[in-house]
NUMIVEX-648247 format. One line per field, with one value per residue (C-alpha): x, y, z. Coordinates in Angstrom, 3 decimals, decimal comma. Layout:
BEGIN
xx = (X	...)
yy = (Y	...)
zz = (Z	...)
This chain:
BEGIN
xx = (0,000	1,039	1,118	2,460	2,468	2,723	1,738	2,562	1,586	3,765	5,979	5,355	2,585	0,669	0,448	-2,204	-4,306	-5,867	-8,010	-9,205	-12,631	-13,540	-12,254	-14,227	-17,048	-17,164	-17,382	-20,924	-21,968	-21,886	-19,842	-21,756	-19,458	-21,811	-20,840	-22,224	-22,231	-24,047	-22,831	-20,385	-18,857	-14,886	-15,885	-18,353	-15,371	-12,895	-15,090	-16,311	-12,684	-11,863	-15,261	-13,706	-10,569	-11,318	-12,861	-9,991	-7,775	-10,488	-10,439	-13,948	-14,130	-17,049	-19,359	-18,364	-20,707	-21,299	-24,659	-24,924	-26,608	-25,942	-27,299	-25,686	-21,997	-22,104	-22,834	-26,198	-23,756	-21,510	-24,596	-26,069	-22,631	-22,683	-26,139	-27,945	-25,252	-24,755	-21,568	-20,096	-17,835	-20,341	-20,803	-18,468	-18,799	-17,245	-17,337	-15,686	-13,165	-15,093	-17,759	-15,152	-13,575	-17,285	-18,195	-15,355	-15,458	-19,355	-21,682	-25,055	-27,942	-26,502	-23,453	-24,478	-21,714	-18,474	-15,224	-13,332	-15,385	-15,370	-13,116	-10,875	-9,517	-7,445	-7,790	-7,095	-5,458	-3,820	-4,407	-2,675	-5,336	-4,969	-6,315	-6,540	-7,428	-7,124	-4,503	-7,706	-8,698	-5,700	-4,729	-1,792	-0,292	-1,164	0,565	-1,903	-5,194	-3,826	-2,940	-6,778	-10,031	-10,437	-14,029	-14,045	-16,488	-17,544	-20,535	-21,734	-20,227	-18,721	-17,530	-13,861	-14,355	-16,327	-14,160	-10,354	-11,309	-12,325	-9,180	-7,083	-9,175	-8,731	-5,600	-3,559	-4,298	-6,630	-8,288	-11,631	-14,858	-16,326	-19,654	-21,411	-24,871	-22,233	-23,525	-20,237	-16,141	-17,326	-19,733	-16,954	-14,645	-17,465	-17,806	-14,438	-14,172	-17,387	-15,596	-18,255	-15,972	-12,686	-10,818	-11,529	-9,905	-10,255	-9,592	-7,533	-4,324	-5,047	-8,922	-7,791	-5,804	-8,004	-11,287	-8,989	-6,709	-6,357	-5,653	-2,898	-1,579	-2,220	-1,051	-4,055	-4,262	-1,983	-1,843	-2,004	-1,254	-0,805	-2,579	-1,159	0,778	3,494	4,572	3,810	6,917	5,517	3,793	6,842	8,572	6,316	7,268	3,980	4,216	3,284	0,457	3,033	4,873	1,571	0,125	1,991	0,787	1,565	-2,755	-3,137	-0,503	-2,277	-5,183	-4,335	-2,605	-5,782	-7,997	-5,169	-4,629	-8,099	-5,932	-3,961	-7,376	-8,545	-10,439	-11,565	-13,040	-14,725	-16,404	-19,246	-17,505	-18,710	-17,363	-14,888	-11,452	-10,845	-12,737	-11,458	-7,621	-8,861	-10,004	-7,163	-5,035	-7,525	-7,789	-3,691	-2,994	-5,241	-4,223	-0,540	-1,969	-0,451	-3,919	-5,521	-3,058	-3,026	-6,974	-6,440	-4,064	-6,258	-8,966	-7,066	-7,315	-4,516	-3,366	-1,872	-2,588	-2,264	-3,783	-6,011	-4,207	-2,594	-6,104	-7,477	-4,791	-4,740	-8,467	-7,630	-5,035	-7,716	-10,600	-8,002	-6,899	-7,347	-10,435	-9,308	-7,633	-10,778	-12,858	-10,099	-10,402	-14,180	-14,443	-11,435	-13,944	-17,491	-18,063)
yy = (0,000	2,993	5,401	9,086	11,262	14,847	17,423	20,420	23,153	24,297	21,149	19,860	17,933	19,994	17,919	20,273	22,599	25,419	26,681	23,278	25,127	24,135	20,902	19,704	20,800	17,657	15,507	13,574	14,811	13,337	14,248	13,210	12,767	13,357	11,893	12,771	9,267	5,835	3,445	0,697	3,479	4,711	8,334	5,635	3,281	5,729	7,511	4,445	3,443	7,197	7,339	3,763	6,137	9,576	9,702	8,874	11,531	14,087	15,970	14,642	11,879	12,097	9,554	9,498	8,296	8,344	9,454	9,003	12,001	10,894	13,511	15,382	14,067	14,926	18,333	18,080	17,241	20,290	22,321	21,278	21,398	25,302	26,106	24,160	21,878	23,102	25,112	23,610	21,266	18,263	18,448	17,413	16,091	14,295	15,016	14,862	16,957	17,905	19,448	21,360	22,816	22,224	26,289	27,031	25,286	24,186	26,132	24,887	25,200	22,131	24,218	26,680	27,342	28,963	26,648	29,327	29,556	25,967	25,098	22,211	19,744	18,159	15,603	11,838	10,949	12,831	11,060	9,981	9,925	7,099	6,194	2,576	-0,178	-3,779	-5,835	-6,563	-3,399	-3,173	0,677	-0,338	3,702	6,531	7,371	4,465	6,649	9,603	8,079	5,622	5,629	4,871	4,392	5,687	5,051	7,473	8,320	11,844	15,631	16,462	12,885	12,488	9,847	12,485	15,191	13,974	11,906	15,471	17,083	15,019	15,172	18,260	18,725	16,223	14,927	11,809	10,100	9,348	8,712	9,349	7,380	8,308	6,835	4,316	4,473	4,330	3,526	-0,521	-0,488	0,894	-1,641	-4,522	-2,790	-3,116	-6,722	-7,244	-5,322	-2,362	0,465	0,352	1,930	4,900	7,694	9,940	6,847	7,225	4,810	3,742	2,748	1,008	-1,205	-1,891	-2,302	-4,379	-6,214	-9,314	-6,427	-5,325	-8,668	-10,584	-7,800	-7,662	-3,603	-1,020	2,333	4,685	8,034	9,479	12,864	14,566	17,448	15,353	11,871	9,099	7,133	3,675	4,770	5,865	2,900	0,730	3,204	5,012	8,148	11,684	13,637	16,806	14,855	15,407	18,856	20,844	24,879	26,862	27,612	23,553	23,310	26,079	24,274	21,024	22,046	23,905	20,302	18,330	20,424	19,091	15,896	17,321	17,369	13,522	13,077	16,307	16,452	20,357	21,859	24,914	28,444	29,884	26,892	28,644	28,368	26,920	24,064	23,663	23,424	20,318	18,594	19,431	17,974	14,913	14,320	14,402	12,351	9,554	9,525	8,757	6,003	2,758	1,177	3,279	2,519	-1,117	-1,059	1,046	-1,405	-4,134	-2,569	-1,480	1,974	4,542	7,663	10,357	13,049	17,099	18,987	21,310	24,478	22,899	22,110	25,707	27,061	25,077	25,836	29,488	29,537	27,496	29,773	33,128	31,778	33,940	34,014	33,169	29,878	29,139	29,853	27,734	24,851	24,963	24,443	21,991	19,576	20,410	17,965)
zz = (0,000	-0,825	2,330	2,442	5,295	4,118	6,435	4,668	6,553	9,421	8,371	11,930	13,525	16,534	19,959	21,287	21,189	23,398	24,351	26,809	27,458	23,408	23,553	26,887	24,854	22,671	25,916	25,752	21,972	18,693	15,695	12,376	9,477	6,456	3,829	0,013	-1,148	-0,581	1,648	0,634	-1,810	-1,397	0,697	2,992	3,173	4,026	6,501	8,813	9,097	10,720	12,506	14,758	15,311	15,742	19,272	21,059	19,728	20,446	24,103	25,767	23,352	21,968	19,616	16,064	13,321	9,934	7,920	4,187	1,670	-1,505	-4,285	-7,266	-6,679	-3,177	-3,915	-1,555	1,368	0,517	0,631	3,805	5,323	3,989	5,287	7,897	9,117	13,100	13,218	16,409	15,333	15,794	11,811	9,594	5,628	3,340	-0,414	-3,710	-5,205	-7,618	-5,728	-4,839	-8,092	-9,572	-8,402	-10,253	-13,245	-13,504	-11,767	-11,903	-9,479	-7,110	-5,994	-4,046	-1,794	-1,617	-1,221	-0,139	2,838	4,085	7,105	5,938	8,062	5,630	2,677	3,815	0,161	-2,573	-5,715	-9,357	-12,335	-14,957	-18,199	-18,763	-21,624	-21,362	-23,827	-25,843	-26,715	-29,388	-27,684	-25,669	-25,274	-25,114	-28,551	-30,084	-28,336	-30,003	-33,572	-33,716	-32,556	-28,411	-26,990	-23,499	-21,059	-18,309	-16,615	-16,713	-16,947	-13,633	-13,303	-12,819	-15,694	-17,745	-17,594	-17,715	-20,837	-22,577	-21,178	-22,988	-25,936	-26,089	-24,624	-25,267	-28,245	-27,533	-29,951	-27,908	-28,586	-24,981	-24,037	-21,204	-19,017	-16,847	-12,867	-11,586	-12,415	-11,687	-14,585	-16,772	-15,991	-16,954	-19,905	-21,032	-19,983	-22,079	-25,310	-25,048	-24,530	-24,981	-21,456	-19,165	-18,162	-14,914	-12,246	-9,116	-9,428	-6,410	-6,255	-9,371	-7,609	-4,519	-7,408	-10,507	-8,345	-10,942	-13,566	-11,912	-10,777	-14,125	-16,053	-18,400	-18,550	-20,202	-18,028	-20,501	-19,310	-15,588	-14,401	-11,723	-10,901	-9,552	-10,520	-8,664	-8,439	-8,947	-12,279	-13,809	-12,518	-14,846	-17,383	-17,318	-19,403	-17,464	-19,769	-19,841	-22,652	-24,676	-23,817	-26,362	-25,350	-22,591	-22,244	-22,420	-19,449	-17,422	-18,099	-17,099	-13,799	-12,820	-12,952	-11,721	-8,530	-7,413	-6,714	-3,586	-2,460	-3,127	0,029	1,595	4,618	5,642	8,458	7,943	7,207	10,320	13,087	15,344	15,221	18,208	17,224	13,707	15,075	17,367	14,721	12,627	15,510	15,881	11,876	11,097	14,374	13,472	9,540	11,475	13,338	13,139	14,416	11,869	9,176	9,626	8,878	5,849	4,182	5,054	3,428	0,612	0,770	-0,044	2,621	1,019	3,551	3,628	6,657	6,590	6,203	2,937	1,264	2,148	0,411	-2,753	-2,847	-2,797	-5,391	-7,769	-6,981	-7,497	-11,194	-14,058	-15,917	-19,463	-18,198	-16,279	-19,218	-21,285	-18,570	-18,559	-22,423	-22,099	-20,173	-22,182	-24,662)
């Protein structure tokens, strides 16, 4: 498994936090993490396994439990986190990156809330992006997508699988024919086993991994292309080519780091704008102690799941810098993703 500890912001992990007259106030409440998906999903899985840990890293321990609002990407739980979720700490959601950036680059009647204005605790992973075919599709690179014909599966604009498949369209070169209507990244992958479609784009590396296992360990996929502002060291030890080597314009590359940077962000977890500071920095403490848990850890690998972390103060300020880009490269990024 691939764990990272990277907490950015002072460069140092904080022991404590003052004042004590906010922290005795979680003793004998209940701190629902909301969660803007099903159950059974990634954000549910990820969220149940912090839920076990975070109450004894909180001062007063309280009850921690998870409630599911699936609706509109997760967008409904961003918005009732926003509005009518209490402001006292006890509330606490979990939602997409792309609800996130999705102000920003898609506005639509679902997103009405500010980023900027959430409290972040931190993001529990910080993601790599592939594109992906298996060996009997007949596109085995990501020169081959760009030279014939790719059918690419996805399942609706705002999707991760949606819109990295038109970036690199339109970016990068990609042959793709991009088909849409799939529920989820697990219908996809049926779909290419069954010949339908030919790969998909827009997947984290690592929910790849934890969903394709036999993929990975019967080497029956080619990894196309990896997305990130960074790259992850075991792609490019497989020889997995970074998509800077296709983006050929200095507008494509501002465009491309603008979607990619919702990546440091891979598993955000927020608090309403208006919860007091005092509160937010115990959580903070409580979140980034538990993500360097060896209990908490060990559960993670067990259940597959990747920790990447940044803290809080590192998410707010890469949501910042997105929401304070120019607006020609966020009008160029919008039509980059718009079929």
């Amino acid at each position: 498994m691939r764990v990272w500890t990277r907490l950015l912001a002072a460069g140092t992990l904080i022991v404590s936090v003052s004042p004590m007259c906010a922290a005795n106030e979680f003793a004998g409440k209940t701190i629902n993490i909301i969660v803007g998906y099903s159950a059974g999903g990634g954000y549910d899985v990820y969220s149940r396994v912090l839920a076990r840990a975070m109450p004894a890293f909180i001062p007063g321990q309280p009850n921690v439990v998870v409630q599911n609002m699936p609706g509109a990407g997760s967008a409904k739980a961003a918005s009732f986190i926003y509005s009518l979720a209490p402001p006292d700490g006890t509330a606490i959601g979990s939602v997409s990156p792309g609800v996130i950036v999705a102000p920003l680059l898609d506005p639509s009647p679902e997103t009405k809330y500010d980023p900027t204005k959430f409290k972040y605790l931190g993001t529990a992973d910080s993601g790599t992006r592939v594109c992906v075919t298996l060996k009997t599709s007949g596109v085995g690179s990501f020169e081959d997508a760009r030279k014939k014909r790719t059918v690419i599966g996805a399942v609706a604009p705002g999707s991760s699988t949606f819109d990295y498949a038109w970036l690199h369209k339109k970016t990068s070169g990609a042959n793709f024919d991009v088909i849409t209507g799939y529920p989820g990244s697990a219908e996809i992958a049926l779909a290419m086993e069954r010949g339908e479609v030919d790969g998909m784009c827009g997947l984290d590396w690592s929910s790849l991994k934890s969903q394709r296992p036999d993929w990975v360990r019967d080497k029956t996929m080619n990894v196309l292309v990896q997305a990130a502002l960074a790259p992850n060291p075991e792609l490019t030890a497989l020889g997995v080519p970074e998509v800077w080597g296709f983006v050929d314009t200095e507008q494509n590359r501002k465009v491309n780091e603008l979607i990619l940077a919702q990546q440091v962000f891979g598993r955000p977890y927020i608090l309403p704008p208006a919860t007091p500071q005092a509160k937010v920095d115990i959580l903070r403490v409580a979140f980034n102690n538990v993500l360097q848990d060896r209990m908490f850890l060990a559960e993670a690998e067990r259940l597959g799941l990747s920790v990447a972390p940044a803290d809080g103060a590192t998410v707010q300020a890469a949501v910042d810098k997105m929401f304070a880009t120019p607006k020609p490269v966020v009008e160029a990024a919008r039509a980059a993703i718009a079929p």
